[in-house]
PAFI-861302 format. One record per residue: residue in three letters; x, y, z of N, C-alpha, C, O in turn. Coordinates in steps of 0.05 Angstrom, whole numbers, plus 5000, padded with zeros to 4 digits. Layout:
BEGIN
ALAXYZXYZXYZXYZ...
REM end
This chain:
BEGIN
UNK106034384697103334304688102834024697104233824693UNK100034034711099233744715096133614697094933764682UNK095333404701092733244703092333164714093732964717UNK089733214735089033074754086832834750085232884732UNK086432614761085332354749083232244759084032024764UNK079832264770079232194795078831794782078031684761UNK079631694806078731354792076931314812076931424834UNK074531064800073730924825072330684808071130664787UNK073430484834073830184836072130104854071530214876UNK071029864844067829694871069829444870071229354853UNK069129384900069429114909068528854900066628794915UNK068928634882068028444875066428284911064128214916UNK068128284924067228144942068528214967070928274963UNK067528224998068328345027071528315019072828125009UNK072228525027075228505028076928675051076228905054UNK078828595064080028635088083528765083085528665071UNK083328915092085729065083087129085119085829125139UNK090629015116092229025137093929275132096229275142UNK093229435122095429695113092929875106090629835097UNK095130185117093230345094092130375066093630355047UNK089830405064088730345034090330535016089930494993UNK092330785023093230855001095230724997095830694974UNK096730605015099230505021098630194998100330184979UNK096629964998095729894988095529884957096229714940UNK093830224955094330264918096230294909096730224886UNK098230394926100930454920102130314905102930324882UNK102230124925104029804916103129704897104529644877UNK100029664899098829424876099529674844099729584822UNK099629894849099229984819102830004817103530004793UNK104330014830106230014813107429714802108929674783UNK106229524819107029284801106129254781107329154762UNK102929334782101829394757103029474727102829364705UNK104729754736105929884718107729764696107829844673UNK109629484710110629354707109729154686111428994676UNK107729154680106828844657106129094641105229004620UNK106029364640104629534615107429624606109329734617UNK106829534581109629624561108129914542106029984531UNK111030024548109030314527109730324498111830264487UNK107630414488107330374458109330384436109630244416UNK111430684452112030844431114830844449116530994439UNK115830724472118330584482118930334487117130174495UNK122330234483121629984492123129914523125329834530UNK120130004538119930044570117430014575115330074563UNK117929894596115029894622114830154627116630324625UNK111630224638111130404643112130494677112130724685UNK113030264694114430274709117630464710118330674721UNK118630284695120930354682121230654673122930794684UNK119530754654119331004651118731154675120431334680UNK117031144691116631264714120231354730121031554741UNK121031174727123231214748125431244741127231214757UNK125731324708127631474694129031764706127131924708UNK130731844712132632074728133032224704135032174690UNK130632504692131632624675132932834688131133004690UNK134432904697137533094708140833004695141732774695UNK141533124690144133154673146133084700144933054721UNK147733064700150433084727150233364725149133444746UNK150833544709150933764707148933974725149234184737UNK147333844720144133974746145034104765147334024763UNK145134254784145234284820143534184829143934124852UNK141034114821139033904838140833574831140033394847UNK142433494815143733204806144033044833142832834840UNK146133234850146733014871144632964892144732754905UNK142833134898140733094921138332974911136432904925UNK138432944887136132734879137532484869137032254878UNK138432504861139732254843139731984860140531784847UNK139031954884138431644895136031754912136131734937UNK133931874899131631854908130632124904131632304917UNK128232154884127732394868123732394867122532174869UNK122232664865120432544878119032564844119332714826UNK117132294848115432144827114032314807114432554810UNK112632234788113132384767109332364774108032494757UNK107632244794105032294800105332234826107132124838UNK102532354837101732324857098932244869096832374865UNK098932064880096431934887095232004920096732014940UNK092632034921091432004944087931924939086431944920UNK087331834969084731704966083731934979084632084996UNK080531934962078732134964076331984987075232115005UNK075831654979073931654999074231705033076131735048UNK071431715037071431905063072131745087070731545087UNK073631745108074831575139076331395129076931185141UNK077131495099080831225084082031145112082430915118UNK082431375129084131235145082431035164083630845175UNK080831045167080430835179079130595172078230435188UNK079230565149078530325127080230025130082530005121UNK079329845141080329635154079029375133080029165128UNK076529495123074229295102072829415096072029605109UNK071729305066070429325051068529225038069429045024UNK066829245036064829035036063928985004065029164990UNK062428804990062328644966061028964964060029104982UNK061629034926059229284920060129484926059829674910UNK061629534951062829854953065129984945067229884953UNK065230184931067230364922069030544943068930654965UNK070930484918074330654941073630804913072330714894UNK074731044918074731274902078531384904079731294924UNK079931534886082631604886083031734867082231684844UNK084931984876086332174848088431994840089431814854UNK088832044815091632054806092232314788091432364765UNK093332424800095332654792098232604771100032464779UNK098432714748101232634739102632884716101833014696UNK104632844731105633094719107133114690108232904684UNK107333304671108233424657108133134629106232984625UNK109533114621110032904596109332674602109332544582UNK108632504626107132334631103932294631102532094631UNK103432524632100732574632099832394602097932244605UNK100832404580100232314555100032004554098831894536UNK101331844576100631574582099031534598099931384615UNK096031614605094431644623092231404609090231334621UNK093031284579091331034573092730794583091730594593UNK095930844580097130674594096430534627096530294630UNK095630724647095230834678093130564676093330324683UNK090630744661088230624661089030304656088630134673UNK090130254634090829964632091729754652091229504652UNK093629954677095129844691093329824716093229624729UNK091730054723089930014742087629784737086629694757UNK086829704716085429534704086629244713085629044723UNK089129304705089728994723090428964744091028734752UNK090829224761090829144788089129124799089529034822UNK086229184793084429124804083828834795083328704815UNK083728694774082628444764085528294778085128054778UNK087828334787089228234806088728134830089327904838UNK087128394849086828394865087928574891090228664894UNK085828594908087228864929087228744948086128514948UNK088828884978087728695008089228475015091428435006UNK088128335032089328065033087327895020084927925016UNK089227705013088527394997087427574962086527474941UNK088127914970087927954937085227824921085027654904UNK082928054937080627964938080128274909080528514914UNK079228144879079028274859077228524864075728564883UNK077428684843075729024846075029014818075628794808UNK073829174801072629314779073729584770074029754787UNK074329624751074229974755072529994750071429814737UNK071630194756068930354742069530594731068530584709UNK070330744733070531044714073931134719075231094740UNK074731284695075631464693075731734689075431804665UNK075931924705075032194697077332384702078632394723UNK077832554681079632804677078333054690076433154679UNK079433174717078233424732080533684724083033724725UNK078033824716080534094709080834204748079834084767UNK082034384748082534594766079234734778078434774801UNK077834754752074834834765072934704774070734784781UNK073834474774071634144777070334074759068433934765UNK070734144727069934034706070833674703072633534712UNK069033644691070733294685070233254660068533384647UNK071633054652071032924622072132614624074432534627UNK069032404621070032174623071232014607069931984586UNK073431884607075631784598075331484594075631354573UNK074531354626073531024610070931024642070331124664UNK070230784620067530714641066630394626066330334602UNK066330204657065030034653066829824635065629634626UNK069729834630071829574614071329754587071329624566UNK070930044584070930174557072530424561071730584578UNK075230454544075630664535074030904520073530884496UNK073231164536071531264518072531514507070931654494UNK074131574509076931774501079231734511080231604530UNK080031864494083931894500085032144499087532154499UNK083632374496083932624499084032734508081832824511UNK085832874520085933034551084733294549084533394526UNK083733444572082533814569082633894583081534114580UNK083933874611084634034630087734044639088733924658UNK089134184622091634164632091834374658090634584654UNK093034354685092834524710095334694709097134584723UNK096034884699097935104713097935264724096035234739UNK099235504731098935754749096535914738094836034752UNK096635904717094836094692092336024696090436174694UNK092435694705089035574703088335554731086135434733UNK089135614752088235624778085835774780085935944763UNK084035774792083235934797083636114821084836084843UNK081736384808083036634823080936584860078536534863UNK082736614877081236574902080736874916082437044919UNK078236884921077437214935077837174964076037054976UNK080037254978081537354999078337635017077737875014UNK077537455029074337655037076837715076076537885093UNK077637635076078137645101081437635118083137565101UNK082237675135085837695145086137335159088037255172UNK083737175153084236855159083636635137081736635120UNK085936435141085236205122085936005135087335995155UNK084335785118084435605139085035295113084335225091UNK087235205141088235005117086934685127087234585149UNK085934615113084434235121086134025115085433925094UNK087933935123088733615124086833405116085433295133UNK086633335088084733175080086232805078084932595080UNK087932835075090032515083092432685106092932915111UNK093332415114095032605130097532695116098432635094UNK098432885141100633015125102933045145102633105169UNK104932995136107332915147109533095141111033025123UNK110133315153112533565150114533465155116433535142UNK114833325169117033275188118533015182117332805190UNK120832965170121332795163122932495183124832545197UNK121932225183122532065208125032095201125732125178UNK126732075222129932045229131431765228131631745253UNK132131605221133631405224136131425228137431235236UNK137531695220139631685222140731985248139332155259UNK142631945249143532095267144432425247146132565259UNK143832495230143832725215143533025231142233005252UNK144433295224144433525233141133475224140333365204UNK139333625250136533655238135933945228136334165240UNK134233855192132634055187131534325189131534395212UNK130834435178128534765181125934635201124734725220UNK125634335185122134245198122634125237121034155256UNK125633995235125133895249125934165270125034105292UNK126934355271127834585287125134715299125034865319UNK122834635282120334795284118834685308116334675311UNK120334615319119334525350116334235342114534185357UNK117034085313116033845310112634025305110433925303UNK113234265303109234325303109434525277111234685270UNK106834435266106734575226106134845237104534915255UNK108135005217106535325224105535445187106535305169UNK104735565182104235655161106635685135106635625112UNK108335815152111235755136112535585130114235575112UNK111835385149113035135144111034945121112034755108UNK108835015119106734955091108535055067110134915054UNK108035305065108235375050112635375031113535395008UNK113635325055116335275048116635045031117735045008UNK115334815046114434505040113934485013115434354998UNK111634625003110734674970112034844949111934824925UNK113435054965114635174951117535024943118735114923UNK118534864955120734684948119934544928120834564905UNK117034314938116734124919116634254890118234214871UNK114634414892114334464866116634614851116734594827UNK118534774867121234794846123034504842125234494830UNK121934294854123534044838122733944825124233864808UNK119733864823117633804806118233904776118633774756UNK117934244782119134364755121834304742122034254718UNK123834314758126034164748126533914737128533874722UNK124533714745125333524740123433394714124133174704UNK121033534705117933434688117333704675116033694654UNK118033944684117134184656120134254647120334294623UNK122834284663124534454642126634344650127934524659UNK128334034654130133924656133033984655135133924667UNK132334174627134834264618135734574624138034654623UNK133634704629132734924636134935084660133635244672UNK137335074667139034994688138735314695138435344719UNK138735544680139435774691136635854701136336014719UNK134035714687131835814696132035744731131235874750UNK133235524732132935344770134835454780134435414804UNK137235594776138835804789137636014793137936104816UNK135936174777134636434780132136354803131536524819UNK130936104803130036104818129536124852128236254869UNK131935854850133535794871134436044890134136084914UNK135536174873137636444885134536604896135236774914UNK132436614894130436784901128436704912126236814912UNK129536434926127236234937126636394971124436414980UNK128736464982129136545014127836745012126036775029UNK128536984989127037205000123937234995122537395006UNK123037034975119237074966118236884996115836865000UNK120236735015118836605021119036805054117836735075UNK120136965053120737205076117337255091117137285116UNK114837275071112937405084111237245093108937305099UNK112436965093109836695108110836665136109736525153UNK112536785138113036795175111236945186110836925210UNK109737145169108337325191104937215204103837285225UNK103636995181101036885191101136665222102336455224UNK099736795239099536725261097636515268095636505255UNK097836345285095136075281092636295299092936485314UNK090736175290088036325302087636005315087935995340UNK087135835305085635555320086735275301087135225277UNK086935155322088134855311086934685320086334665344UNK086034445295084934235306086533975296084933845282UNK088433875297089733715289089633355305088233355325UNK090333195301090532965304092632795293092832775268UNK094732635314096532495300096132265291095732115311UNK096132135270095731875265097531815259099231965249UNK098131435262100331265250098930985237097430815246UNK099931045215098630785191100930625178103230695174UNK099730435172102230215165101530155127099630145111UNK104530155129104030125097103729715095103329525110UNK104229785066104229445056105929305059108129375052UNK105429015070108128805072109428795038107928775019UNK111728815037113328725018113228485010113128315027UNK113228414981113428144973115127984982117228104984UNK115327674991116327475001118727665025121127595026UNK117927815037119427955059117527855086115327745088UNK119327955106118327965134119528225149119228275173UNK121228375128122228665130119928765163118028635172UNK121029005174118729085187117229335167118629505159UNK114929325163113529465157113829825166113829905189UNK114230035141114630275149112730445156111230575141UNK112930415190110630775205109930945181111431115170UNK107930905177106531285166104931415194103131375210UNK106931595187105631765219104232105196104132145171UNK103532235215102232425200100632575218100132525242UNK099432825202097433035225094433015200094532985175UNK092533025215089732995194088033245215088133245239UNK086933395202085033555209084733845194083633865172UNK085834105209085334315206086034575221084834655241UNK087934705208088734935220087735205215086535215194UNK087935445231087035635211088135875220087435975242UNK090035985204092336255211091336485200089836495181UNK092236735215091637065214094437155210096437095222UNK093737355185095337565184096037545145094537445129UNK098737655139098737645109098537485102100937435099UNK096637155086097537015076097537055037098436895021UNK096037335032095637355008097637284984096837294961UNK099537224989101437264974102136974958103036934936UNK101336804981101636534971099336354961099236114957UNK097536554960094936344954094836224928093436024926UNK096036334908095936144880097435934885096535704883UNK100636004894102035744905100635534919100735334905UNK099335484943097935374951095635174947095134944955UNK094235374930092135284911092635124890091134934886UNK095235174868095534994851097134694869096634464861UNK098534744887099134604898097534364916098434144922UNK095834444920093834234932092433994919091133854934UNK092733864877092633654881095433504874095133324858UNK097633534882100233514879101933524904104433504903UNK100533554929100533444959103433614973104933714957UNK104033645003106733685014107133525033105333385043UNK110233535042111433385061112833205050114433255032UNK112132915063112632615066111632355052110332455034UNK111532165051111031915046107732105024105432105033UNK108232215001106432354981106332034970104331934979UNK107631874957106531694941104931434949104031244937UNK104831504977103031274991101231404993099731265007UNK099731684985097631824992097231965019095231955034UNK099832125024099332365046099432555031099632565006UNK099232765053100233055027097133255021096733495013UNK095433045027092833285004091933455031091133365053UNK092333755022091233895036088734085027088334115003UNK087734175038085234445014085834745030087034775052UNK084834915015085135195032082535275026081235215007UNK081835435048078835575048078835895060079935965081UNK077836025046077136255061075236385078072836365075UNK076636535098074636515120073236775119071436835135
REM end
């Protein structure tokens, strides 16, 4: 179960950004996180974020346990993000935040923290923002506003997103077509000399199975790690039956591809001169024939909760459409 979050923030004044703008929110909100103490622990909301609920006991323990993926997910909604270099006094960046399962309930916390990263400052020389709204989007594009204008105006959440609340998608046709709305990154960069991957075997090019493998992983860690922690025989039963549900996404064939590689730079590190880490990625639009029915709820719930790579700098969001 998730909540998805839409925010948006105006520019106090022209502001110039040397990194990608998600790469950007990234950074500034998790330091953010850091000065918000939560109510009802005695922890940063940082801190909490990056708590390891897995037992040693787990089979997911050792492959997450020095690096496990985040308990939200962020990406920017406004339109040519990537190519957002400045901003001018007055104009709005728009952004999800997505957050999963028992964190969702600190979502006054979020707001708090995004509140002062904006009155911090974004960009270089940390040129200040506003929020302007908070809004809770169910699964059907309902909203319910949350804060507006330096006012809390609820604290009540109403769209919780599960399998149950997806909605149902009418399959009119034997094509779907998937959109790259940030980029998206399958393929994981190599630094090391490692046996390569399922992704990287795939001749470096996304095929439908390789989508759908991608999400179908995340989201059985996701679940492991934010709906049923303890849950160990439910993620064995899983696990053990992951290869064969995922047997019938080999058969969708590409009909037409429009893709594009981009490479975006994240944020300099504080008092570092580190080199700055490549975000590379594909942005556009594919669109495959043959069975994909099978996975379309998967898919669908999966789309504001992102696949691949570098998800917490804002890659990952994809949409599906029927053709």
């Amino acid at each position: 179960m998730y909540h998805r979050f839409d925010v948006m923030v105006t520019a106090e004044t022209d502001t110039m950004f040397d990194a990608w703008v998600g790469a950007v929110l990234r950074n500034n909100l998790l330091c953010a996180t850091e000065q918000i103490d939560l109510p009802d622990r005695d922890m940063s909301l940082f801190r909490y974020c990056r708590q390891f609920p897995l037992s040693a006991q787990h089979p997911l323990y050792n492959e997450l346990k020095d690096g496990f993926p985040a308990p939200y997910y962020l990406y920017v909604r406004t339109p040519r993000a990537t190519e957002m270099t400045k901003i001018q006094a007055g104009q709005t960046i728009t952004f999800s935040l997505t957050l999963m399962g028992e964190i969702s309930r600190y979502i006054t916390c979020f707001m708090e923290a995004i509140d002062f990263m904006c009155r911090k400052g974004l960009g270089l020389y940390s040129k200040p923002f506003v929020l302007n709204e908070v809004r809770e989007v169910s699964a059907m594009g309902e909203n319910h506003l949350l804060f507006r204008d330096g006012e809390i105006i609820s604290r009540r959440l109403l769209y919780p997103v599960d399998m149950e609340t997806v909605p149902t998608v009418s399959a009119q046709s034997d094509c779907i077509r998937i959109v790259f709305e940030s980029p998206v990154s399958l393929i994981k960069q190599r630094n090391r000399p490692d046996p390569p991957g399922y992704q990287e075997k795939s001749n470096l090019f996304p095929s439908f199975y390789q989508l759908v493998r991608t999400a179908a992983y995340r989201l059985e860690k996701l679940h492991a790690l934010y709906a049923a922690p303890h849950d160990v025989d439910r993620y064995n039963q899983s696990h053990e039956n992951m290869e064969a549900t995922l047997e019938q996404a080999a058969s969708p064939e590409i009909e037409e591809i429009n893709l594009k590689r981009i490479e975006l730079k994240s944020s300099r590190r504080k008092n570092s001169n580190e080199t700055r880490i490549p975000l590379t990625g594909l942005i556009g639009d594919m669109t495959f024939r043959g069975n994909y029915k099978p996975y379309i709820t998967l898919l669908k719930y999966m789309e504001q909760l992102g696949a691949g790579n570098h998800l917490t700098y804002g890659f990952g969001k994809y949409r599906i459409e029927m053709q």
